[in-house]
C-alpha positions as CSV (number, residue, x, y, z in Angstrom):
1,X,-32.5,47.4,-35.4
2,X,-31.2,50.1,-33.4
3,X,-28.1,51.1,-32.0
4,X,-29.3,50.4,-28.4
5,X,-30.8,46.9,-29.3
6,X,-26.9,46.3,-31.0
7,X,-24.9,47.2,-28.1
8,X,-27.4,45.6,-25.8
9,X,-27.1,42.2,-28.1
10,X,-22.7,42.7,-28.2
11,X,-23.1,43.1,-23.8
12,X,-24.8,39.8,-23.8
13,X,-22.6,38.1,-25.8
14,X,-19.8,39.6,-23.9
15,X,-21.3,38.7,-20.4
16,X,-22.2,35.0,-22.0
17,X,-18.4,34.8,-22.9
18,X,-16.8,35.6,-19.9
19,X,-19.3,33.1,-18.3
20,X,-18.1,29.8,-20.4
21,X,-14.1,31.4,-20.0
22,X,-14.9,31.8,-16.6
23,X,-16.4,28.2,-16.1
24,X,-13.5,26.5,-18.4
25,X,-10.7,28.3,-16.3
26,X,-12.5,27.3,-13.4
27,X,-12.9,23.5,-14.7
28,X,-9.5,23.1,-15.5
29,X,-8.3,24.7,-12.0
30,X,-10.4,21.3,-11.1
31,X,-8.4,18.5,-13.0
32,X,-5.3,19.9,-11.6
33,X,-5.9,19.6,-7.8
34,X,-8.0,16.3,-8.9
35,X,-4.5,15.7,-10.6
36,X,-2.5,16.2,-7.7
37,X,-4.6,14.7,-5.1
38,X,-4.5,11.6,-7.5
39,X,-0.5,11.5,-7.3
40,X,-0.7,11.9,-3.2
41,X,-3.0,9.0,-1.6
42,X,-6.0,8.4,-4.7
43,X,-4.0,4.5,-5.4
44,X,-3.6,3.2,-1.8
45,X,-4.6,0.3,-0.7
46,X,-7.1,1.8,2.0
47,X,-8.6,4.4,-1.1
48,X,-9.1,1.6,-3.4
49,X,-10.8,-0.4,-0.8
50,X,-13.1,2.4,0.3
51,X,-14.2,2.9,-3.6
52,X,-14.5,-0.9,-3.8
53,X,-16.4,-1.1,-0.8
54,X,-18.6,1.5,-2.1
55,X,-19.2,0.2,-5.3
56,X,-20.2,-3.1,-4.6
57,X,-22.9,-1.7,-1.3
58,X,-24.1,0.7,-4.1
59,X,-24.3,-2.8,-6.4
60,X,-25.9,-4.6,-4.2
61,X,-28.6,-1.7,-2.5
62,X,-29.9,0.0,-5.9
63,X,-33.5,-0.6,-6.4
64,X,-33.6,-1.6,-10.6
65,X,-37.9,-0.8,-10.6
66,X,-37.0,2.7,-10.2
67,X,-34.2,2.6,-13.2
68,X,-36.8,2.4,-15.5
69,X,-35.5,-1.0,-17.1
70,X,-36.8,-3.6,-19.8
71,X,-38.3,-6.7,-18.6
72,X,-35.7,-8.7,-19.9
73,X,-32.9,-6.1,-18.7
74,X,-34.7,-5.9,-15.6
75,X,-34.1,-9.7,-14.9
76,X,-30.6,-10.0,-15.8
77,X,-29.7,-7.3,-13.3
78,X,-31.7,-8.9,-10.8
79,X,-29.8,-12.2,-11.9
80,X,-26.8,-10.3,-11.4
81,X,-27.9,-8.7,-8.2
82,X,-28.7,-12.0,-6.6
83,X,-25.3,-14.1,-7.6
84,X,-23.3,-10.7,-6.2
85,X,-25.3,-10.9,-2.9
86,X,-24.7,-14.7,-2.7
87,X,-20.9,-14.4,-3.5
88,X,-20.6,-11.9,-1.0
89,X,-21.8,-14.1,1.5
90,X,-20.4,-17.2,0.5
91,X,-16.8,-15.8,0.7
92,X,-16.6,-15.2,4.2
93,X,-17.3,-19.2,4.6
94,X,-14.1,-20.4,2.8
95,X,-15.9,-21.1,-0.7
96,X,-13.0,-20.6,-3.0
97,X,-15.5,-20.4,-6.5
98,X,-17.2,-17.0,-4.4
99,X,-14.1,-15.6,-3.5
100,X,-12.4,-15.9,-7.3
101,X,-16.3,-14.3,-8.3
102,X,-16.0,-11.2,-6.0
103,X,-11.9,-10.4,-6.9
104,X,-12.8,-10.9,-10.3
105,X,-15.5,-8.1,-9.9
106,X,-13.1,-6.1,-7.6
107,X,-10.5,-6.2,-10.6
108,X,-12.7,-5.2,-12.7
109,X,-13.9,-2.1,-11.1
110,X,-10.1,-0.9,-10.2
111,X,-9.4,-1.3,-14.3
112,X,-12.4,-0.1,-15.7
113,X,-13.9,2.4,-13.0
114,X,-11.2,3.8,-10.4
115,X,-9.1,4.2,-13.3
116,X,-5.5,1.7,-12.2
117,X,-2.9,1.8,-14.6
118,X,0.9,0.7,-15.0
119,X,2.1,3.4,-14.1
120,X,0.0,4.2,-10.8
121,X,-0.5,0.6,-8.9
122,X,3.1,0.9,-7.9
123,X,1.7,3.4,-5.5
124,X,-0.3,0.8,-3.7
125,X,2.8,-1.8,-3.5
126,X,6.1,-0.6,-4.6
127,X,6.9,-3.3,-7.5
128,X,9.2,-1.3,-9.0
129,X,11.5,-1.1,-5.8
130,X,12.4,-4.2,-4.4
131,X,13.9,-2.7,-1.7
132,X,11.0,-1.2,-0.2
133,X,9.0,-4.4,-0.5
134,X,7.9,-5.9,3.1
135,X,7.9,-9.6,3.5
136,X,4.3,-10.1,3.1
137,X,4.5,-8.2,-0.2
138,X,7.3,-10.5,-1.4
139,X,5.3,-13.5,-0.1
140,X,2.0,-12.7,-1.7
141,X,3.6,-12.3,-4.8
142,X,5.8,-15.7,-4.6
143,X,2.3,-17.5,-4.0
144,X,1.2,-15.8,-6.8
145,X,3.5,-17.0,-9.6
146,X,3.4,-20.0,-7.7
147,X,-0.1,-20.7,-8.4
148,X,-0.2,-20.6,-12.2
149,X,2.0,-23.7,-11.8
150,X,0.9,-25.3,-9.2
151,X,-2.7,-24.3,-7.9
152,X,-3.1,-24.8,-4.2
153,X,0.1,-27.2,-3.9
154,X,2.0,-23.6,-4.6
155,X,2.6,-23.0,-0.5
156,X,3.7,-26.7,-0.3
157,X,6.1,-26.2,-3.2
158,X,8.1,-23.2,-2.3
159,X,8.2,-25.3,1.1
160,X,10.2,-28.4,-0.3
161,X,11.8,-26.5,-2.7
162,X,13.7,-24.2,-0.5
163,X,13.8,-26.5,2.2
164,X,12.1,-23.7,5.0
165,X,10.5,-26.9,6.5
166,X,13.9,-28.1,8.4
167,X,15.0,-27.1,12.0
168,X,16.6,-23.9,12.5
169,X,17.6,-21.3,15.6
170,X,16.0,-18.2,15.0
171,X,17.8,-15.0,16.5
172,X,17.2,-14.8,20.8
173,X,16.2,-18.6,20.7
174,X,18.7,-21.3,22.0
175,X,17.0,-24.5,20.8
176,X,16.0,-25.2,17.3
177,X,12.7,-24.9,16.1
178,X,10.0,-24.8,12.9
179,X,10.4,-21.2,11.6
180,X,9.8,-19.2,8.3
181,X,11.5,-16.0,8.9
182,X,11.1,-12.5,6.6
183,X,14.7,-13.1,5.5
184,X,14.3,-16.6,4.2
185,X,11.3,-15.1,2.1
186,X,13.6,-12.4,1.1
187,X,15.8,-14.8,-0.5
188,X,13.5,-16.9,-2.3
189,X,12.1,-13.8,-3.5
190,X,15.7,-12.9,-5.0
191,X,16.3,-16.2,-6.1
192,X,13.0,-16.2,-8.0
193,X,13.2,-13.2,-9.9
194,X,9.8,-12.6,-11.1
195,X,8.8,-10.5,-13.9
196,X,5.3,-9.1,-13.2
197,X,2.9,-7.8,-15.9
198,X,0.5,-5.6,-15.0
199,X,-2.3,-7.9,-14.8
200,X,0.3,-10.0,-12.5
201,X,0.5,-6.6,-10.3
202,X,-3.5,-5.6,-10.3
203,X,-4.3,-9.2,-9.1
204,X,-1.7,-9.3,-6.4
205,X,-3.2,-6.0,-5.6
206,X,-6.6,-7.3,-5.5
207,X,-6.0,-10.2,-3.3
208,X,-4.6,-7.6,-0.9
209,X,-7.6,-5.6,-0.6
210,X,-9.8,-8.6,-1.0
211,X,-8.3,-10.3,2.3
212,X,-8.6,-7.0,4.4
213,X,-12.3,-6.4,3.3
214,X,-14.3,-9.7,2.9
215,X,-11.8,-12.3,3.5
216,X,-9.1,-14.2,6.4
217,X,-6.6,-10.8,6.5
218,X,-2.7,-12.3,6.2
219,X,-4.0,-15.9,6.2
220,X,-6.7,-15.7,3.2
221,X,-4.3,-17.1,0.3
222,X,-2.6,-19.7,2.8
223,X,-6.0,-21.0,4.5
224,X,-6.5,-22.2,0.5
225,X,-3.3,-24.2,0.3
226,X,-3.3,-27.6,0.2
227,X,-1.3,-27.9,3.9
228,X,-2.5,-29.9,6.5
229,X,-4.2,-27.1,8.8
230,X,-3.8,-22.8,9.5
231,X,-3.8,-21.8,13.2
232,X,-3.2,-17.9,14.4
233,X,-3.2,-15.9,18.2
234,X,-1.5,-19.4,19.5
235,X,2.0,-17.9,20.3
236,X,3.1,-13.7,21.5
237,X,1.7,-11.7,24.1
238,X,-1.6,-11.8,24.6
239,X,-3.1,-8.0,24.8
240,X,-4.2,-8.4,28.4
241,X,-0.5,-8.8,29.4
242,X,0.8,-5.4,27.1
243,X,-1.9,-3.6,29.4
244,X,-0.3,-4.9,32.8
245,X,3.1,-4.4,31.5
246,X,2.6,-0.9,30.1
247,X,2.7,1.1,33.5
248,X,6.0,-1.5,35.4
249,X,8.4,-1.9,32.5
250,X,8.2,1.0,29.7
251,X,11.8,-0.9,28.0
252,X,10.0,-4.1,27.2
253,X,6.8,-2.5,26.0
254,X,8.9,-0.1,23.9
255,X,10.8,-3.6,22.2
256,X,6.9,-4.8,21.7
257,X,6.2,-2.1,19.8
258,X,9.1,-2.1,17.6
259,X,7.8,-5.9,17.0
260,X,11.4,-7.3,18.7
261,X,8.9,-9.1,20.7
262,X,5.6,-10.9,19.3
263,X,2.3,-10.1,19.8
264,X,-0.5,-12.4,19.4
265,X,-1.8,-10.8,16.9
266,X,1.6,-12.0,15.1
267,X,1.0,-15.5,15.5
268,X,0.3,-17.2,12.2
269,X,1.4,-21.0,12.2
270,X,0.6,-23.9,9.9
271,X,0.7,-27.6,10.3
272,X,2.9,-29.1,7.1
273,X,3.6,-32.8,7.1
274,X,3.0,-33.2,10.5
275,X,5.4,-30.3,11.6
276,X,4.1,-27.3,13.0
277,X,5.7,-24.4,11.1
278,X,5.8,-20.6,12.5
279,X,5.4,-17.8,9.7
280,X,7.5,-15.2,11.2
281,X,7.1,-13.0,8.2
282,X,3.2,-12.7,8.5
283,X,0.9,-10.6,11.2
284,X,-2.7,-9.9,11.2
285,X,-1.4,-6.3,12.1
286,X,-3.6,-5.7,15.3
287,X,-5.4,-7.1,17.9
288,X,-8.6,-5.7,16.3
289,X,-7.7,-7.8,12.8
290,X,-7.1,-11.0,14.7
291,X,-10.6,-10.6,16.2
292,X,-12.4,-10.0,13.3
293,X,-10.8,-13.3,11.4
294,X,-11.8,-15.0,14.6
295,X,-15.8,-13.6,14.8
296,X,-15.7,-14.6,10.5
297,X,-13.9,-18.0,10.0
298,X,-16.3,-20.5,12.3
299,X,-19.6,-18.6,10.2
300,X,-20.7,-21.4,7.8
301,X,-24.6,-23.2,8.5
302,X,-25.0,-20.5,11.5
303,X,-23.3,-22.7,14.4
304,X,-24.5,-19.9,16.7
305,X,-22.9,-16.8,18.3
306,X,-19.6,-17.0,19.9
307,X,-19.6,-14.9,23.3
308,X,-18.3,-13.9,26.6
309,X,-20.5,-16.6,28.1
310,X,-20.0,-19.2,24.9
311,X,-16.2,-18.7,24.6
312,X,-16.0,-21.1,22.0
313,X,-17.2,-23.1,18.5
314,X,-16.4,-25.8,16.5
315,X,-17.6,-26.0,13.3
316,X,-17.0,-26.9,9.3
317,X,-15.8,-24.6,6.7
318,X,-17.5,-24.8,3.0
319,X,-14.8,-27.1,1.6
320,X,-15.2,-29.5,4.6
321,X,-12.1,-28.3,6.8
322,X,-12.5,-28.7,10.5
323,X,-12.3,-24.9,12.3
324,X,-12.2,-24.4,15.8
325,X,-12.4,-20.2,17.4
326,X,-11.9,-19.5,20.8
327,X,-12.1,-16.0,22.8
328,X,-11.3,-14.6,26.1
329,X,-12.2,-15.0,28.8
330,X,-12.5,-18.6,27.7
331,X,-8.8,-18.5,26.1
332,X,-6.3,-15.5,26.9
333,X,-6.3,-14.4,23.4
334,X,-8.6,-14.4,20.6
335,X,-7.4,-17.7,18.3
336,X,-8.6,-19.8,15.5
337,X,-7.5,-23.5,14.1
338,X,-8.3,-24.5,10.9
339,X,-7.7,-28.7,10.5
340,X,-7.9,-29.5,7.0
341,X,-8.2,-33.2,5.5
342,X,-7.0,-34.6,2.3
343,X,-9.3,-36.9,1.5
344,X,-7.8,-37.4,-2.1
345,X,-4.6,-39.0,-0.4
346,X,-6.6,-40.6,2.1
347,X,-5.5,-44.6,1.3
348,X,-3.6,-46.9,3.2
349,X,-0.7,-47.2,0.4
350,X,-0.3,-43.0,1.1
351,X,-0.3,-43.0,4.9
352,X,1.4,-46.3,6.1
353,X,5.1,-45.7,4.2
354,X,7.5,-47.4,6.5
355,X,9.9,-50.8,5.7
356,X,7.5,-53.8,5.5
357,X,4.4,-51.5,4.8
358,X,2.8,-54.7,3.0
359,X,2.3,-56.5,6.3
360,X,0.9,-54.0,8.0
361,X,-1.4,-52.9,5.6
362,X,-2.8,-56.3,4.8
363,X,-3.4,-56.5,8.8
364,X,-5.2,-53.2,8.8
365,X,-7.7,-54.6,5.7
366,X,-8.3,-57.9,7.3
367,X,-9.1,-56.2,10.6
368,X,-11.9,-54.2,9.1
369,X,-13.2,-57.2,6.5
370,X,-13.4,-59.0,9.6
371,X,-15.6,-56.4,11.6
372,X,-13.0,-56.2,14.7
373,X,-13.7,-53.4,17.1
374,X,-11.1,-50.9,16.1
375,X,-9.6,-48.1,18.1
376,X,-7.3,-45.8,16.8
377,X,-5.3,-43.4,18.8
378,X,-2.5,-40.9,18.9
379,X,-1.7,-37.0,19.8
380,X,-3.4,-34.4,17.8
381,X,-2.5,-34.2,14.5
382,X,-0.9,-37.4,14.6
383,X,-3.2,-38.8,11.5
384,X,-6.2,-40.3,13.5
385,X,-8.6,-39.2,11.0
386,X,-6.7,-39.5,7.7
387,X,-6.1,-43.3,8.6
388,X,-10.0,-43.7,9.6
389,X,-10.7,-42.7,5.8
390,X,-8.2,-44.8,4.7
391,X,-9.7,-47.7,6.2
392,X,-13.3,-47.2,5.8
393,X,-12.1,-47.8,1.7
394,X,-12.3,-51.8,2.9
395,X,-15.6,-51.8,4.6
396,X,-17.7,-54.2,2.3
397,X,-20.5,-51.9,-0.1
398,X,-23.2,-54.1,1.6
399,X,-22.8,-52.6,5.4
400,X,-24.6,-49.7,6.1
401,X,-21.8,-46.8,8.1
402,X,-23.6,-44.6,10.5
403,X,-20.9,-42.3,11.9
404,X,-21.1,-40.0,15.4
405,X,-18.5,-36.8,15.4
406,X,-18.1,-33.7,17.7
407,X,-18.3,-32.2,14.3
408,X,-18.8,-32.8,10.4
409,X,-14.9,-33.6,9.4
410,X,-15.3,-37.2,7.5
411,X,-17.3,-36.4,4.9
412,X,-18.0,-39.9,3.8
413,X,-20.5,-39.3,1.5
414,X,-18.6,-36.9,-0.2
415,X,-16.1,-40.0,-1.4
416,X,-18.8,-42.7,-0.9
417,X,-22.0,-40.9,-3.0
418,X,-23.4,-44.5,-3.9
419,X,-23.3,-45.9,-0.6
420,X,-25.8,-46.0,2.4
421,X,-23.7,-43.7,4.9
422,X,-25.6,-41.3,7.2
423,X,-23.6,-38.6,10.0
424,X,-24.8,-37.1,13.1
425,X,-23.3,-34.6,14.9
426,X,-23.6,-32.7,18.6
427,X,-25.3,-29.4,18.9
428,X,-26.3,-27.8,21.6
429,X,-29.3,-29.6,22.7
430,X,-28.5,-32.9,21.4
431,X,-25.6,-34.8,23.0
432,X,-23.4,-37.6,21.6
433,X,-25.4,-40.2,23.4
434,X,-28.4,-39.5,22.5
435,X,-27.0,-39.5,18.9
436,X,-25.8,-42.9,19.7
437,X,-28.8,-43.9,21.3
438,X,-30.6,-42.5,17.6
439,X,-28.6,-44.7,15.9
440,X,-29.4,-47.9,17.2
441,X,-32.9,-46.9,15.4
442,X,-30.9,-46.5,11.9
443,X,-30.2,-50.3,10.6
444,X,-26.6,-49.6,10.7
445,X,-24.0,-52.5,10.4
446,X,-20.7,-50.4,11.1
447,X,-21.0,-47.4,13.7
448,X,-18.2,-44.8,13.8
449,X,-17.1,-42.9,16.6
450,X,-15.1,-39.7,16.8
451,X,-15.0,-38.0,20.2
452,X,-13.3,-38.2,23.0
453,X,-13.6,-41.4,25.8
454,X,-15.9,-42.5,28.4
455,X,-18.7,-43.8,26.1
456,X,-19.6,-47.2,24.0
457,X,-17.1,-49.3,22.0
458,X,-17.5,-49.3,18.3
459,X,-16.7,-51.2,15.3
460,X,-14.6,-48.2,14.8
461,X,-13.3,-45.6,17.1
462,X,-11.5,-42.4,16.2
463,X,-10.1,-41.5,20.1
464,X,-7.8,-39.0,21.0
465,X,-6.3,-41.1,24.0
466,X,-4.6,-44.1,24.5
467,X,-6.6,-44.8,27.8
468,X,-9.6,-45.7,26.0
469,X,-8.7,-49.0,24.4
């Protein structure tokens, strides 16, 4: 080998050298800024939810032939594919076993993929400082705790526990009324004490950016609880009126803005033992987030589109709660109700509780064992329905029930699987008396109404007015 061939051999090496130094310096320059760009905004809310968002359309869009799979593989990730798809879908109806499927999945990519630890999901919500917790924080992690104990009863039991159910006066307000304000949360929240793990921390996170990416926004956890129904965009200015305002008085739109004065986009209210109760401490944020609960929450069976022309739906949710959406210009604001039904509680001993209950409940039994024509009436949300299910409990097994609603709310069959009980309901092209008219066809002994008046008599009669006895 000559001398040439040597020092051409040691340049080479030298050249190759400064190459991988050059490449390692370079790569390490890398994990710093990756390091501080990490520390600055990488464990937001709105970052994780991008990645998660992501993640689950890459999931759900990959095409497994062109992976080069086993057969068996092959169908297990198609399996997989399938049940994600389905979840995805099923969430944004109100089923409760999709929803725990898809935030399991999201936890599971935050641990194991995006890379969240103890000490960086205090970035997303400040556990470790109290002080800079908001009220929706403090309330999603009360419901949280709650609910090892006490499952979907937790809302009801922070309720009666902290008495937040009574009448109060609210600052600016000079008669009493049915409020949950951020400081009462506060307080609870403080009395409480909680001491989070970190599991306890990544699910409260995940609920977070579960509710603002596939499910209800503020009103996800408490549409779940076992209270009697969730309304929101009921109460505030509507938006229309911020625009008129904006340009005559600058003073009162500068108080809307610093949230002195609610907007309709922070109206959430929910209907607990028969008293309508304000949650002060909760907002859907904006105008836009209000809407898009709206356009999502009435989407179970496809009732249809809800439009300018069309301003409103009613429809069924997937555990059988009633939901009604409304939209301008039908309604000045974009709002929602969400009547739920205990049908578990649904008996005569539960509902009638008053001093010489045993009387009137006797009546009530013999009325229907006697096939009287029944009608029961009240204000909304006065227990019309609840006592209807009640009753139906003493309708002899051998008469057939053919019922007639505005929409699908009894669920009869649902308590009754062995017995001959069929529904009908309106849509679009069939009224309710041509349903009645169907029914007559149908062989059945007791016929159950639930609309409003101006039609047939029934055996019995779920009414909203008194007029129509």
């Amino acid at each position: 080998m000559t001398i040439t061939n040597i020092v051409l051999i040691l340049v080479v090496l030298g050249i190759a050298g400064y190459v991988v130094y050059y490449s390692i310096k370079k790569k390490k320059e890398a994990e710093v800024e990756v390091e501080v760009d990490v520390d600055d905004k990488t464990y937001t809310i709105e970052k994780m939810m991008e990645f998660v968002k992501r993640r689950l359309d890459e999931i759900t869009k990959i095409n497994l032939y062109d992976i080069g799979l086993s057969e068996e593989e092959l169908k297990r990730r198609k399996n997989k594919k399938y049940e994600l798809k389905k979840a995805l879908k099923g969430c944004t109806y109100g089923d409760v076993n999709d929803k725990k499927y898809v935030k399991e999945l999201i936890f599971d990519l935050l641990e194991k993929e995006y890379g969240v630890t103890e000490s960086n999901i205090s970035k997303s919500i400040p556990f470790d400082i109290p002080s800079l917790l908001t009220a929706q924080d403090k309330f999603d992690i009360i419901i949280h705790e709650y609910q090892k104990e006490f499952g979907y009863e937790a809302l009801g039991e922070m309720i009666k526990k902290y008495k937040l159910d009574e009448l109060k006066y609210v600052q600016g307000e000079s008669k009493p009324c049915y409020v949950i304000t951020d400081d009462e949360i506060g307080q609870v929240f403080e009395q409480e004490n909680f001491q989070l793990s970190f599991t306890d921390k990544l699910e409260i996170v995940v609920q977070r950016i579960y509710q603002k990416y596939k499910g209800y926004s503020s009103i996800d956890e408490v549409r779940d609880m076992n209270v009697d129904g969730v309304s929101g965009g009921v109460s505030g200015l509507p938006e229309s009126f911020l625009s008129q305002v904006a340009q005559s008085d600058g003073d009162y739109l500068e108080q809307v803005s610093e949230h002195k004065v609610p907007r309709a986009c922070d109206s959430i209210w929910i209907f607990f033992q028969g008293k309508s109760i304000r949650l002060a401490f909760l907002s859907f944020g904006t105008e836009a987030e209000l809407k898009r609960v709206c356009q999502n929450i009435y989407k179970y069976n496809n009732p249809g589109q809800l439009s300018d022309t069309n301003g409103y739906k009613i429809n069924e949710m997937k555990d059988g709660s009633r939901v009604v959406v409304v939209r301008p210009s039908f309604s000045e604001t974009w709002a929602f109700f969400v009547r739920k039904f205990d049908v578990k509680r649904a008996t005569l001993e539960q509902i009638v509780r008053f001093p010489g209950k045993e009387e009137t409940i006797e009546l009530l039994k013999y009325l229907v064992k006697g096939a009287r024509i029944i009608s029961i009436t009240g204000e909304q949300g006065c227990g019309k329905t609840t006592m209807l299910m009640g009753m139906i409990e003493n309708i002899y097994e051998t008469m057939n029930i053919r019922v007639q609603e505005t929409a699908f709310e009894l669920h009869l069959r649902k308590i009754y699987p062995t017995r001959n009980i069929l529904t009908f309901r309106e849509t679009e092209t069939i009224s309710g008396q041509e349903g009645l008219d169907v029914q007559k066809k149908t062989d059945g002994s007791v016929n159950i109404i639930r609309r409003g008046c101006n039609r047939p008599r029934s055996i019995l009669d779920d009414t909203s007015s008194p007029s129509c006895i």
